[in-house]
C-alpha positions as CSV (number, residue, x, y, z in Angstrom):
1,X,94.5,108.4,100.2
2,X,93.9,105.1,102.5
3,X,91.9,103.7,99.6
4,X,94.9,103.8,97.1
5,X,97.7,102.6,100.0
6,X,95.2,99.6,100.2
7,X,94.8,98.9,96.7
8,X,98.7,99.2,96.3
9,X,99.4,97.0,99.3
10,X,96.7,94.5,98.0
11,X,97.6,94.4,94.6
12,X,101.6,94.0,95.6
13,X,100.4,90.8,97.4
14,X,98.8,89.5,94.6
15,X,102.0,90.0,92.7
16,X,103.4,88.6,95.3
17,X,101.2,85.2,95.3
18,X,101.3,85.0,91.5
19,X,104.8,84.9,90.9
20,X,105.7,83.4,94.5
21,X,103.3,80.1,93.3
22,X,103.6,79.8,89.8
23,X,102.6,76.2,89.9
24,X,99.6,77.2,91.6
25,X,95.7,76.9,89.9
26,X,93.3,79.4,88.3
27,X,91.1,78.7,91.2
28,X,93.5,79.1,94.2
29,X,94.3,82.5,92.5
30,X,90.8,83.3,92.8
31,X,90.3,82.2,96.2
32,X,93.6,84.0,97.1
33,X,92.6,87.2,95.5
34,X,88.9,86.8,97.0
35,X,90.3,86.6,100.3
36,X,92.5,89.5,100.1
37,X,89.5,91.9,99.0
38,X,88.0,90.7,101.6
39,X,90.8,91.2,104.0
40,X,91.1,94.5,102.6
41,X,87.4,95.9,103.1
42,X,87.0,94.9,107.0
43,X,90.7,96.5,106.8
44,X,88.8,99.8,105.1
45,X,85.8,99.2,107.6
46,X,88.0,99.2,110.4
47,X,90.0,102.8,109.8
48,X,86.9,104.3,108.2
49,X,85.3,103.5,112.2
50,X,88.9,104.7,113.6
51,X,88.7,107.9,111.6
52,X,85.1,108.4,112.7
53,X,86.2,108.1,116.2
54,X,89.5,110.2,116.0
55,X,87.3,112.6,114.3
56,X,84.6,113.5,116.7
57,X,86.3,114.1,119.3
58,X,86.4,117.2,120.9
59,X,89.4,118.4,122.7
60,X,86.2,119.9,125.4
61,X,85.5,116.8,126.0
62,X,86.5,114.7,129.1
């Protein structure tokens, strides 16, 4: 379910970019879309480690 909120969010912010800098070039909308997905994984990385954590807890332990 994360996955698809994150592709959602990141593909609105392309949206976003694209119509927000129209006069901008085919290469800054690469760069801008590269960094996103990048953004986006350590993003996934970072809740997939969270989850982990939350996870494997036990409520025994102190």
């Amino acid at each position: 379910m994360l996955k698809k909120i994150n592709w959602i969010i990141w593909l609105i912010l392309i949206i976003l970019w694209n119509y927000g800098f129209p006069q901008a070039s085919p290469i800054q909308d690469v760069l801008v879309a590269v960094f996103l997905s990048i953004l986006f994984i350590i993003i996934q990385v970072i809740q997939s480690r969270y989850l982990k954590k939350v996870t494997s807890r036990s409520k025994f332990d102190n």
